[in-house]
N, C-alpha and C positions, 0 to 999 in steps of 0.2 A: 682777478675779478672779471665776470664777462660783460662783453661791452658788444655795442649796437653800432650797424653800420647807417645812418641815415643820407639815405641818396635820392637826388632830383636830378632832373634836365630839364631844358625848354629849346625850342627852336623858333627860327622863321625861317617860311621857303624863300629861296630867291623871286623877285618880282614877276610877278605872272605866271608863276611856276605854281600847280595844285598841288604838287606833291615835294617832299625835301627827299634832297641829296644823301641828307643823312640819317643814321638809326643807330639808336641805340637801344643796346639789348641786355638786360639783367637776368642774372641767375641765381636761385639763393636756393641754399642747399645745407646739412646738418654739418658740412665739413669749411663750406667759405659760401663768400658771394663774390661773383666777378661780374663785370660790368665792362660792356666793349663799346666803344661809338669808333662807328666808322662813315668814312668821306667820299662817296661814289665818286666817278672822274666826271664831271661836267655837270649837270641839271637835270632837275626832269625825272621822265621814269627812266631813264634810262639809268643815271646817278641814285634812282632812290632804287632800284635792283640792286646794284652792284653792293652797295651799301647792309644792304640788307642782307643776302646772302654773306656778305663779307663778316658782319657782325652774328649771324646765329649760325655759322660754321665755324666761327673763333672760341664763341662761346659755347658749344658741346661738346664740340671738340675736347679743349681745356677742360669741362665738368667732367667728361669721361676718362681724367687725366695722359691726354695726348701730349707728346712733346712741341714744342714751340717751331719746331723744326714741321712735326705732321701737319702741323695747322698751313703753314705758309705753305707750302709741298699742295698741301688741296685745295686752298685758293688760286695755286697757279695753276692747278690742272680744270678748276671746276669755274673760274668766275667767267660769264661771257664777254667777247671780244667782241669791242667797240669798230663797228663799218667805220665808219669816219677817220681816227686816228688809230686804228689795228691796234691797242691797248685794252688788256683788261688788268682793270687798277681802281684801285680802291686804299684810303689812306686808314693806318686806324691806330688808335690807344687802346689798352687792354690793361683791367686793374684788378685783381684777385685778391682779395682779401681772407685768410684762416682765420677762422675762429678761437680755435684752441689755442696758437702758437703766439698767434699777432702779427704771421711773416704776413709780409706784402711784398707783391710780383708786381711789379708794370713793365708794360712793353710797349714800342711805340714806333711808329712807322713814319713818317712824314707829315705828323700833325703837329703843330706845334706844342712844344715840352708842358708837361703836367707842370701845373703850381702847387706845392704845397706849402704848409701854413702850419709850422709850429711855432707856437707861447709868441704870438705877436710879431714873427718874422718868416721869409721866405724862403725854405731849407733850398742850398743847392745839390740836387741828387749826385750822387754818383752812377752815371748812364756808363752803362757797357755795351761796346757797338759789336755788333754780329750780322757778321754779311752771309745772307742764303739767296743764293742764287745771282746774284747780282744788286740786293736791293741790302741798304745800310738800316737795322732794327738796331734800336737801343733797349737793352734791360738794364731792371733797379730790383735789387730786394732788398729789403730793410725792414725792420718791425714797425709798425704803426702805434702810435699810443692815443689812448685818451684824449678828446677835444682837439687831436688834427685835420686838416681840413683839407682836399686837394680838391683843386678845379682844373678840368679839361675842356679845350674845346675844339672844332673844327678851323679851318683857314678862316671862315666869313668873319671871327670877331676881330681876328688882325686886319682885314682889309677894310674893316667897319670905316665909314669916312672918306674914302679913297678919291681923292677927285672933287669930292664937298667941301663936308666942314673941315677934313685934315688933309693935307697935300699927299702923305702917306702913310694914310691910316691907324687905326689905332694899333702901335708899337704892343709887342708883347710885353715890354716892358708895362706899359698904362696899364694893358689888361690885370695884370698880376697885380699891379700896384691897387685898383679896383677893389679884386678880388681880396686883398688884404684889408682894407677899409670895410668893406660890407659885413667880412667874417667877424669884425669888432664893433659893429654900428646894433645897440643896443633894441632897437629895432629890426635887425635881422635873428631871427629866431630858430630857426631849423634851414637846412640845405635848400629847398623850395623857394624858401626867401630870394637869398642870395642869386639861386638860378634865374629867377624869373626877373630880379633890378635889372642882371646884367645884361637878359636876352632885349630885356625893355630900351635898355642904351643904346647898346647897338642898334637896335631899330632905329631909337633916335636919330647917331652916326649917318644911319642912310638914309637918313630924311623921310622915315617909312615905307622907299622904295628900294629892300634890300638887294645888293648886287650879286650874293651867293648867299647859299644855303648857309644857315647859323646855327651851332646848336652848342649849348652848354651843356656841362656834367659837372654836379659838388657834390661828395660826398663828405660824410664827419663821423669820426669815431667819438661814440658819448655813452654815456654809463645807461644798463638799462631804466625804464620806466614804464610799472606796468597801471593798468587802470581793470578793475574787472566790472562787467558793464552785467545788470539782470534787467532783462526788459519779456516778460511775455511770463506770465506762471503756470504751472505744468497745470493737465485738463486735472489728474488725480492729487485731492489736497494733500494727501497722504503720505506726499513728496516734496510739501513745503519744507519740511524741516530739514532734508536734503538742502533746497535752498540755503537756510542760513551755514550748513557744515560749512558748502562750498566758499560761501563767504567769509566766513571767519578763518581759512587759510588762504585765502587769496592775499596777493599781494599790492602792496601801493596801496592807489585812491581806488575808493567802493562806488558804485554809481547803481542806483534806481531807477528805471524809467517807466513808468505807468501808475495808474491809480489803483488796479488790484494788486501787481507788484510789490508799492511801496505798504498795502496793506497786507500784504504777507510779512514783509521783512518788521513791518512795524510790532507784531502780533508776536513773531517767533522771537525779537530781540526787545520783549515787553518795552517797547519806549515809544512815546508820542511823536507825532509829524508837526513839528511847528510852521505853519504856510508863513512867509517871507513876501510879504505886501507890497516893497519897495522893487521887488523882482518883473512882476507882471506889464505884459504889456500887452497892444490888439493883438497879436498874431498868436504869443505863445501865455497859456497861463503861470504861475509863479511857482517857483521851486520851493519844496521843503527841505527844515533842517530836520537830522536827527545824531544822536549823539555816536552812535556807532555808524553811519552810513556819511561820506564824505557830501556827496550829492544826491538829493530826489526831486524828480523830474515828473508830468504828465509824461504820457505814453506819445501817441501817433503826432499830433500838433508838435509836439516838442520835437520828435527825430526829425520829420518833413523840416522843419524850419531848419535845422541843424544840418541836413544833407542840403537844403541851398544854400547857405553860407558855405558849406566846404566847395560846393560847385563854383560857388562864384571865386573862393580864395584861387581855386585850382584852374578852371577854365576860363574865367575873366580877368584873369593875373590881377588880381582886387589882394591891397595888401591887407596891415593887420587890421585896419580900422574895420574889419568886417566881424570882428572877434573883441571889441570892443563894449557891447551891449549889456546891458544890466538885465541879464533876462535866462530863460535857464538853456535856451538853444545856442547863444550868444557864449555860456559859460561852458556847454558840452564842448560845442563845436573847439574853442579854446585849448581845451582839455584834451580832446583824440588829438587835433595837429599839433600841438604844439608843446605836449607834456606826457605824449604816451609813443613809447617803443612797442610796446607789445602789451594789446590789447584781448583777454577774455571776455567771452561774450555769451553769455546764459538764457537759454532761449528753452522756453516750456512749450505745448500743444497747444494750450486754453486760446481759445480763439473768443475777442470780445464782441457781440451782436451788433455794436454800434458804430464797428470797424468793417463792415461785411457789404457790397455789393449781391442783392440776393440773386442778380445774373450770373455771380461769379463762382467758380468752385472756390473750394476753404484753398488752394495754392495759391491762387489769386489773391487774396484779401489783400486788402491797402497796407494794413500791418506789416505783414512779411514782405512784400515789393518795398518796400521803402527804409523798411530793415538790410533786405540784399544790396541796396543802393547806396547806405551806407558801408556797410560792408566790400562794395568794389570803389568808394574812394576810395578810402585808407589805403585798399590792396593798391592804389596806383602811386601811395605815398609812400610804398614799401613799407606800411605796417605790419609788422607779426603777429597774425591775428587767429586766436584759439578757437572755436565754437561748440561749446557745450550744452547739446541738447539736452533738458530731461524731459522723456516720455515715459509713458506705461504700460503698454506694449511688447512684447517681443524682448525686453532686455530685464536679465536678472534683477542687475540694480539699480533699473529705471536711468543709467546714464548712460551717454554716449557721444564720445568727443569726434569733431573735424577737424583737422587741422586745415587752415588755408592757404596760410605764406608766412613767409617768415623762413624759422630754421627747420623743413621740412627731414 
C-alpha cells in the first residue's frame, strides 16, 4: 500500500542571533524523500553557512545517488574554514526514505540520536559506526512502516535549561520521552503539531532567551489522503462537463469553492445546493450541502479567510483551536492541514468581474494571488499538490496538468 511521508520542523535562533545555525533541507522526488538538518559550529552567519551548504551538498548529492563516503569526501574539501577555531564543521542527521521498498537510511554525525516511535514505544536503532576520515558516522537501515514517527534534532533542545530551569538541561532522555507523549496526545495531529509543542518548550527551557540555535525535525509515515479541490470554471462552458468526469474519478473528499463553480457542479450532477445556516459567519458566508460533493464553499472570501488560518497555524505557531470554527474557511482550512496528503486542484480561465482590480492585468486578480498563496502553504507543509488546468486554448483536450511537489 502506498504511504505518505509527512514532515515538519521548527527552529529558534540563539539569542540576538538574526539568523540560525541550523537548516534543514528537503528533497522529494518519484524514487524517496530525504531530509537533512544540519548543525553549523558556533552561531550566527557564520553557523548558518556552514549549515547550509552542509545540508544542500548532503542532500543532492544523496538525490543524485552519491555514496555516503562522496558526500563527507565534499564537505571536507568544500565547507569553509572557521579564522577563529581553524575547523570546518558542521553536525548533521540525514533520513531518506523509498517509496516503493519502505527502506529507510539514516545517518548521523554528532547530533544527538534520532527518536523513533513505533505502536507507543521508543524503537532502539541498530547504528553502525563508520569512520571516514577521522570522524565517527552512524548508519541505520531498516524498513519504516505505517504511523512511525521519528524525531530529530540539533544540540539546542538537550542544552534547553542549562543553567536555569534544569541544572543540565533537558536530557535526551526527556526529549524522547516528550516526543513520545505528544505523538499520542489526541490533539497532536500531523508532524507540524508535534514540531512546533516541542520547539515552543524549549523556548520555554530557556526562558525565551535561547542559548543555541534549536531546530526540530518529525516526520510520520501515514496512509495516503486525497482531497480534490474545483475552484475557478473554465472561460468555455463547453468544458463544464469535463468538470464533473474529473470529479467523479477523483479520489477522497470532493470540495467546491465558488458560486459559479458550485453552479456548475450543481447543474452537471442534477442536484440542489442546500445553504447550511448554522455555518455562516461575519468574515466568511455559509457552506452548502450537496449529495455527491463532500463540501461547497463561496469562492474568494472563503480561500482569503482559509489561507489566514493556515498562516496563523503555521507562522504564529497558533494550535488547533484555529481550525476549530463552524464556518466553511474554519472547515477547508481543517481539511487541507490536517486530513489531505495529496491534494488536486482544478482550476479554469473564467475570471469573475467582481474579483477584478480594473488597474490590474487578469494575472493579478485577487482570485489567483490568493489561490497561489494557498498553494505555497501547503507546499511548505510538504503537501503533494496536483494542479489541473482546464483551458480552451492551445490544448486538444482543453486540459493540462502541473505538477508542484510531492512525488515529482
Amino acid at each position: 500500500m502506498a504511504f505518505f511521508v509527512d514532515i515538519a520542523h521548527d527552529s529558534i535562533n540563539k539569542h540576538h542571533q538574526e539568523l540560525c545555525g541550523d537548516n534543514v533541507e528537503i528533497r522529494i522526488n518519484d524514487e524517496s524523500v530525504i531530509v537533512v538538518l544540519a548543525d553549523g559550529l558556533g552561531s550566527g552567519v557564520k553557523a548558518n553557512i556552514l549549515a547550509t551548504m552542509t545540508s544542500t551538498i548532503a542532500a543532492t548529492m544523496l538525490e543524485d545517488k552519491m555514496s555516503l563516503k562522496d558526500v563527507v569526501e565534499t564537505l571536507e574539501a568544500t565547507l569553509p574554514v572557521c579564522q577563529v577555531r581553524k575547523l570546518a564543521y558542521s553536525t548533521f542527521t540525514i533520513v531518506q526514505v523509498y517509496w516503493k521498498t519502505r527502506r529507510l537510511y539514516i545517518v548521523e554525525f554528532d547530533n544527538p540520536p534520532i527518536v523513533y516511535i513505533r505502536d507507543g514505544e521508543i524503537l532502539e536503532l541498530e547504528r553502525h559506526p563508520i569512520e571516514f576520515q577521522g570522524k565517527q558516522i552512524y548508519e541505520t537501515t531498516m524498513k519504516i512502516e505505517e504511523n512511525d514517527v521519528l524525531g530529530f534534532f540539533s544540540d539546542g533542545v538537550i542544552h534547553a535549561g542549562v543553567g536555569t530551569l534544569l541544572n543540565f538541561g533537558w536530557q535526551w532522555e526527556d526529549a524522547a520521552d516528550y516526543l513520545l507523549a505528544r505523538t499520542y496526545d489526541e490533539k497532536m495531529v500531523t508532524s507540524k503539531d508535534i514540531s512546533m509543542r516541542m520547539i515552543e518548550t524549549c523556548n520555554d527551557l530557556y526562558g525565551g532567551e535561547p542559548g543555541d540555535d534549536t531546530t526540530v525535525v518529525v516526520m510520520k509515515a501515514e496512509e495516503h489522503q486525497y482531497v480534490t479541490l474545483f475552484s475557478g470554471p473554465p472561460l468555455d462552458r463547453t468544458k463544464d462537463q469535463m468538470i464533473r468526469e474529473i470529479l467523479d474519478e477523483a479520489k477522497g473528499t470532493k470540495v467546491v469553492c465558488g458560486g459559479t463553480a458550485s453552479n456548475i457542479v450543481s447543474r452537471e450532477y442534477d442536484e440542489k445546493i442546500d445553504i447550511d445556516l448554522d455555518t455562516m459567519s461575519e468574515r466568511v458566508p455559509p457552506v452548502g450541502r450537496m449529495k455527491s460533493i463532500d463540501l461547497v464553499t463561496e469562492g474568494v472570501l472563503t480561500i482569503q479567510e482559509t489561507v489566514n488560518i493556515i498562516e496563523d497555524y503555521i507562522h504564529k505557531r497558533r494550535g488547533h483551536e484555529v481550525f476549530e470554527g463552524n464556518n466553511g474557511a474554519s472547515i477547508l482550512a481543517d481539511l487541507l492541514v490536517n486530513h489531505c496528503t495529496h491534494l488536486d486542484l482544478i482550476l479554469g480561465n473564467s475570471i469573475n468581474p467582481a474579483h477584478q482590480n480594473p488597474d490590474f492585468p487578469d494575472a493579478l486578480s485577487s482570485k489567483w494571488k490568493i489561490t497561489q498563496r494557498l498553494i505555497d502553504l501547503l507546499k511548505e507543509l510538504n503537501k503533494s499538490i496536483n494542479i489541473v488546468y482546464v483551458y480552451t486554448a492551445g490544448l486538444r483536450a482543453g486540459l493540462f496538468k502541473l505538477y508542484l511537489s510531492g512525488k515529482i
